[in-house]
C-alpha positions in Angstrom: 17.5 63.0 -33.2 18.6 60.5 -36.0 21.5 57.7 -34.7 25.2 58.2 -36.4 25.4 54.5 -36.0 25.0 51.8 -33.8 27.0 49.8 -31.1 28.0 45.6 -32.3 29.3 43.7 -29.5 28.6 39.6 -29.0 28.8 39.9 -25.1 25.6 38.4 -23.5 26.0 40.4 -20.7 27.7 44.4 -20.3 28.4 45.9 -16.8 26.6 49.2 -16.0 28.6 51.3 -16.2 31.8 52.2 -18.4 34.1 52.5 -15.3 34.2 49.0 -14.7 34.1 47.4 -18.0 37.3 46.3 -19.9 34.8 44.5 -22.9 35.9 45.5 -26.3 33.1 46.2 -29.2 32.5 48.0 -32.5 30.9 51.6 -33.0 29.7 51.2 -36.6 29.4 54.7 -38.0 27.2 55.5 -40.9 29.5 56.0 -43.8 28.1 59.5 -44.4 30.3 61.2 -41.3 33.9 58.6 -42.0 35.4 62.3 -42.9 34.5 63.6 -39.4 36.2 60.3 -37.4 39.4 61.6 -39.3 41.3 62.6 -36.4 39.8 59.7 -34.0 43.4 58.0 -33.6 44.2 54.3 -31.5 44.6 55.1 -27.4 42.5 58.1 -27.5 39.2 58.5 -25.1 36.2 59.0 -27.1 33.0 60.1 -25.3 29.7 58.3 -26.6 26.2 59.6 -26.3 23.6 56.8 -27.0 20.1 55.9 -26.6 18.7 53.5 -24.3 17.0 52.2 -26.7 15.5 49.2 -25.0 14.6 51.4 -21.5 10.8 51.4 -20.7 9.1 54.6 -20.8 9.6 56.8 -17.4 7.0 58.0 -15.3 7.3 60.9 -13.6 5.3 59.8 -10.8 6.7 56.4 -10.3 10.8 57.3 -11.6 12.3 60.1 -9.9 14.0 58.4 -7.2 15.2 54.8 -7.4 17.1 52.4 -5.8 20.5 51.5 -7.7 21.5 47.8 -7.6 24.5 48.3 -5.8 22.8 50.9 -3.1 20.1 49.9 -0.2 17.9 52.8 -0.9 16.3 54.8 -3.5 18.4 57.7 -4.5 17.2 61.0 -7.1 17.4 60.0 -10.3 20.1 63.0 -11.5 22.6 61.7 -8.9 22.5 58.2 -10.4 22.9 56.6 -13.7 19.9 54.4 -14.4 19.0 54.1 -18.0 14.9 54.9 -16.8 15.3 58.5 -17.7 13.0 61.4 -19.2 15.2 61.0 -22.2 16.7 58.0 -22.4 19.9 59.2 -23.2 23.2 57.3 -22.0 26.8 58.5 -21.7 30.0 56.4 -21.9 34.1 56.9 -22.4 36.0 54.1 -24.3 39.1 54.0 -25.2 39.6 53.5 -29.3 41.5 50.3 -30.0 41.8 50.4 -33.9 40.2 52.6 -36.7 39.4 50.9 -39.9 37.3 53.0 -42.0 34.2 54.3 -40.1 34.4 51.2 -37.5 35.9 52.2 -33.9 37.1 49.0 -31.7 36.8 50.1 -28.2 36.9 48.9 -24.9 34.9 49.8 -22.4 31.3 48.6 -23.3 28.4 49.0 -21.0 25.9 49.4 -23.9 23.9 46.5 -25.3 24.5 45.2 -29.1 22.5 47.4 -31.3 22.3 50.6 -29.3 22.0 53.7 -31.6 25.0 56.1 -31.1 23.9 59.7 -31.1 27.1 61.9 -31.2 31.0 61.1 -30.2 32.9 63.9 -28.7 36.4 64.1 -27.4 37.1 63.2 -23.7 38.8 65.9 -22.5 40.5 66.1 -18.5 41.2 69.1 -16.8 
C-alpha cells in the first residue's frame, strides 16, 4: 500500500482513541487525488484508515492478548484497539472542519503528526 497523504497536527500528546478526542489537525492529501475529496464538504464524518507507522513489529507469540491501559487484564487483541497489530493498520472518524484544496481540518485526532493516511471513506450510520 502507498499513503494518499499524511496526518500534521502540533499536539504533543493525542488520546487513543477518536471517541474522546476534540483535537483539531490537518489530512494533507497528495495533490494527485484533490478531484476525488470533491464532494468531502465542512460537518461531514470522514472515516480514516492509517498506518501505525511508529508501532513495533507484532509477535504472534507474545501479542495476541494484551492488557489495554484503561482495563486490569489482558483482553484478545480483535476485541481491542491497540495499535500492536499484524498489520498495523488504524481506523478513525473526524469530523471535516474546512476544505481548502487537498487539506481537510478535522477534529478528532488520535493519530500522531506524520502518520501516513491510507484511504478516507464516508462514515455512514444505519
Amino acid at each position: 500500500m502507498k499513503p494518499i497523504g499524511h496526518v500534521r497536527h502540533d499536539h504533543s500528546e493525542v488520546p487513543r482513541h477518536w471517541t474522546i478526542s476534540e483535537l483539531e489537525g490537518e489530512l494533507r492529501i497528495d495533490e494527485t487525488y484533490l478531484e476525488a475529496l470533491c464532494d468531502v464538504e465542512p460537518g461531514a464524518r470522514i472515516v480514516v484508515l492509517f498506518e501505525f507507522h511508529q508501532s513495533p513489529p507484532f509477535d504472534p507469540a507474545e501479542h495476541q492478548r494484551q492488557t489495554p491501559p484503561h482495563k486490569d487484564h489482558p483482553r484478545g487483541l480483535f476485541s481491542i484497539c491497540s495499535p500492536l497489530r499484524p498489520n498495523p493498520i488504524g481506523l478513525s472518524v473526524v469530523e471535516v472542519l474546512r476544505v481548502d484544496g487537498s487539506t481537510l481540518t478535522v477534529r478528532g485526532i488520535d493519530m500522531l503528526d506524520g502518520t501516513p493516511i491510507l484511504d478516507i471513506k464516508p462514515h455512514v450510520e444505519r
